[in-house]
N, C-alpha and C positions, 0 to 999 in steps of 0.2 A: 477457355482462359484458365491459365493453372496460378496457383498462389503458391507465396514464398514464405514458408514455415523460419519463424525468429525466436529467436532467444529475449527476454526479458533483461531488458539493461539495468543491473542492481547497482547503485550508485555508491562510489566509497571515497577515500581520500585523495585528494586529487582531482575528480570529476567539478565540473560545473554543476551547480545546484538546480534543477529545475524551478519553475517559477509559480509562486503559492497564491493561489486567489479562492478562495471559499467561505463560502454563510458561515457568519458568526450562528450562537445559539437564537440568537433571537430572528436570524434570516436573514443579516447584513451582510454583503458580500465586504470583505476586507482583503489584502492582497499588502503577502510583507515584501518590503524593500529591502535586500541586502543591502544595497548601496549608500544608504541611510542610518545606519547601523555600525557601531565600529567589528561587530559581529550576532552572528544571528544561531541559538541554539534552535532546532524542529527537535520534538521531538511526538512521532507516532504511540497515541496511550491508548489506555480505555478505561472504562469509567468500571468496571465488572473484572478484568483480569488479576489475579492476587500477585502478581509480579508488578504489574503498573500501580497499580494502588500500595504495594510496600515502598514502591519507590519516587511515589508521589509527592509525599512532604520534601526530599532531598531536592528536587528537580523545581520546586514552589520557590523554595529558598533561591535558587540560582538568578530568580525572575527578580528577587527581590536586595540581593545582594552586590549585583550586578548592573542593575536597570543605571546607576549614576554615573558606569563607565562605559555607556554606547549598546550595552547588550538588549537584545530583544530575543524573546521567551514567545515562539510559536506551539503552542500544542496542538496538535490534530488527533480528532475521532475517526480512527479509521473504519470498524468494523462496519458489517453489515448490522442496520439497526434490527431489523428481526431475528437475526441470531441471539444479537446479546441488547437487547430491548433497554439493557442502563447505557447505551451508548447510544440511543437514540436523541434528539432535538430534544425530546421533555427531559430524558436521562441528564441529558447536560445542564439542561436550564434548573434544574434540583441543584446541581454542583455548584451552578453561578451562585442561586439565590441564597447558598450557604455560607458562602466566604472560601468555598475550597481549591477557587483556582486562581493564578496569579495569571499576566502576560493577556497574551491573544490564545483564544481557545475556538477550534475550527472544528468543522463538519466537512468529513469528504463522503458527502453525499453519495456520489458517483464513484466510488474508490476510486479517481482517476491521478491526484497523486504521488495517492500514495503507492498506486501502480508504476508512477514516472520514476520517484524517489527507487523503486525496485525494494521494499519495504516488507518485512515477513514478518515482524516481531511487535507485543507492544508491552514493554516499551522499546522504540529503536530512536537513537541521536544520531543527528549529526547536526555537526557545528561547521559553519558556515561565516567564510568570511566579510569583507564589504567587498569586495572582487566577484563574489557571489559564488566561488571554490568550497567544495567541500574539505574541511582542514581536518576534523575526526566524523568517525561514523561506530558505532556500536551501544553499546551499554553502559548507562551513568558511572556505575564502579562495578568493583569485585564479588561484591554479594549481596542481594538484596533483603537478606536477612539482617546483615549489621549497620544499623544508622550510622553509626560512626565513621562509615564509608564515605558519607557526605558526599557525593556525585562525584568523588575523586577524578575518574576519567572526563569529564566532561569540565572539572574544573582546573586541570592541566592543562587539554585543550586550548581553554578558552584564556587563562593566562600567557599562555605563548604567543595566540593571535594575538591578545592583544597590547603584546610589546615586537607584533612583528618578526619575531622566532619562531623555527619551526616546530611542529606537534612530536614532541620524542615517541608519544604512540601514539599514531594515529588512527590504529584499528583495533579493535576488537570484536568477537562473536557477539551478534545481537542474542538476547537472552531472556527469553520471556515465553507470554504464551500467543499461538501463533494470532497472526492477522484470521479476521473470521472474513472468506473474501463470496462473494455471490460471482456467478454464470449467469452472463444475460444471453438467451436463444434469441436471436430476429430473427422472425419468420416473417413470409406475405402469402395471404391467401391465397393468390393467382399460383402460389407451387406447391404440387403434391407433397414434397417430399422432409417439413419442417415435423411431422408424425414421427417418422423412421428419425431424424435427426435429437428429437427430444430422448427416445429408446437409445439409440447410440451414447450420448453424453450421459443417460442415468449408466448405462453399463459402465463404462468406461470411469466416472467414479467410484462407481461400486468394487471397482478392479483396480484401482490405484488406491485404497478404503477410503477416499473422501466424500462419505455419504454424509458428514459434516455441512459441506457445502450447498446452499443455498441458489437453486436455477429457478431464476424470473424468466418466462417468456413473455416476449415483447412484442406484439404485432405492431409490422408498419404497414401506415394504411395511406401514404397520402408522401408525394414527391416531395414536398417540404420535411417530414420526418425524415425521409429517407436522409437527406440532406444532412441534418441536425444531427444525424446518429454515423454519419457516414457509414452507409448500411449499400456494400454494393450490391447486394441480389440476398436470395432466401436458399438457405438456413445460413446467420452469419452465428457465429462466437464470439462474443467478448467478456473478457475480466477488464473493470477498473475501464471503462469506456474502448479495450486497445483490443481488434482485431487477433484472433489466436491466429491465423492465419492472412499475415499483412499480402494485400494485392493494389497493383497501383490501377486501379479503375475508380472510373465515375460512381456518384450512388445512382441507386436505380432499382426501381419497382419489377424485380425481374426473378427468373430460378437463377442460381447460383452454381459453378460448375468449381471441382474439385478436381485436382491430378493426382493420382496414386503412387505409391513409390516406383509400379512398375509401366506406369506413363498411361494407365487407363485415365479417362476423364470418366467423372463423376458426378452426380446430385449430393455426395455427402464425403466427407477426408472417411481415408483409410481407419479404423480403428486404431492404428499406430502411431499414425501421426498427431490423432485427438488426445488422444493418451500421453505424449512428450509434449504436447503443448500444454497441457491442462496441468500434468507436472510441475513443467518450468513457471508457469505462471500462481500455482497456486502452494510453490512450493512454502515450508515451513523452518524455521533458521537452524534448526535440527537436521536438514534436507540438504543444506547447502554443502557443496565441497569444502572440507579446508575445517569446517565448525567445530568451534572448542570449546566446553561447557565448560570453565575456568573456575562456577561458581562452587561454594562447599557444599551448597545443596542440592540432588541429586536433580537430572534434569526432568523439566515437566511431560506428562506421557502425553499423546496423542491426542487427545483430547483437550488438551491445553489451548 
């Protein structure tokens, strides 16, 4: 059985907005309704990046400025909590207990998403209509160094939705520091070959430098997980719960078979093809085609 290598759908103006159901801090699943809303800002933070945090008090205000004309103010943690440990469940619930966040403030547990949303940066917006259309997508304003910005972009935006006119900009380069994303391995005992597959994806980080990145290995042990993870055989790939390599097969407690670019079947994907997928998925808003640092201040390095 050979699999069909995809591209990660990065959502922008225009698109339908995927649909938001995630643990609050305290573990309550909450699930925002555009359609309820006369508009809906997301916007992907974190509780540790000096870009989301300069830009945090401006983005607080918008919850709070707005809440009396239909707006709702979703914030999402995206990162991996053991990367950056202030963005963890306790991370947040310190921010609850403080007074420091306004709206709905979410956990994506599962990066899964903010894998949908197609999401690199944090902070990234998009402002979302009651149609549940993505109407802008980028960064609050021009610089996150000057308060006086006041979430310009996002407050243009959200003015035009909501008299029903269209967004005169509707995009701009996300601009921050990137998404912190984890690699989950599924393996199953019954296959030799999740060993060789753990060595392949450390090289293949190592070779694209994202030794940043954070691999959970995952054993599935029992037909119900499989299920749950929609895990079609061993060694799988996922970012953010989504298949690197999507295959339209059942789950199932089995080896896993791989095609090569030059049609060998395999126990593991080409080196090549791990490598463009783990790319496009893990890519960084610096990475993206088209990306334009607009801000005055120089952009953040690799490690951001």
């Amino acid at each position: 059985m050979s699999d069909t290598t995809t591209k990660v759908r990065r959502r922008t103006a225009g698109d339908d907005a995927p649909s938001i159901s995630l643990p609050d801090s305290q573990g309550q699943t909450v699930s925002a309704d555009y359609s309820a809303n006369a508009a809906t800002v997301v916007v992907f933070t974190s509780n540790g990046c000096p870009y989301a945090l300069a830009w945090h008090d401006r983005i607080q205000q918008i919850a709070m400025d707005y809440d009396e004309r239909g707006v709702q103010l979703v914030q999402i943690v995206s990162n991996d909590g053991e990367l950056q440990p202030k963005d963890s469940l306790e991370g947040m619930r310190v921010r609850v207990a403080a007074g420091e966040v306004a709206g709905t403030y979410l956990k994506d547990v599962q990066q899964s998403v903010t894998a949908s949303f197609g999401a690199t940066a944090t902070p990234e917006v998009f402002v979302v209509d009651a149609d549940g259309v993505i109407r802008y997508h980028g960064a609050p304003d021009g610089n996150h160094d000057d308060p006086t910005q006041d979430a310009k972009f996002v407050r243009d935006a959200l003015e035009s939705v909501l008299v029903g006119e269209p967004v005169h900009r509707p995009t701009t380069s996300p601009a921050g520091c990137s998404v912190k994303w984890r690699v989950e391995l599924l393996w199953y005992d019954g296959c030799p070959s999740h060993g060789a597959a753990e060595t392949l994806l450390t090289e293949c980080l190592t070779e694209i430098g994202r030794t940043d990145v954070r691999v959970d290995r995952v054993q599935v042990s029992s037909p119900e997980q499989a299920a749950s993870r929609s895990f079609p055989g061993s060694p799988t790939f996922q970012v953010g719960g989504s298949d690197l390599f999507a295959v339209d097969a059942p789950s199932a407690l089995a080896c896993r078979t791989y095609q090569h670019p030059d049609g060998r079947i395999s126990p593991l994907p080409s080196k090549e093809d791990l490598i463009a997928q783990l790319r496009d998925a893990l890519a960084r808003p610096w990475d993206l085609p088209g990306w334009h640092d607009f801000r005055a201040a120089s952009r953040p390095t690799a490690g951001a």
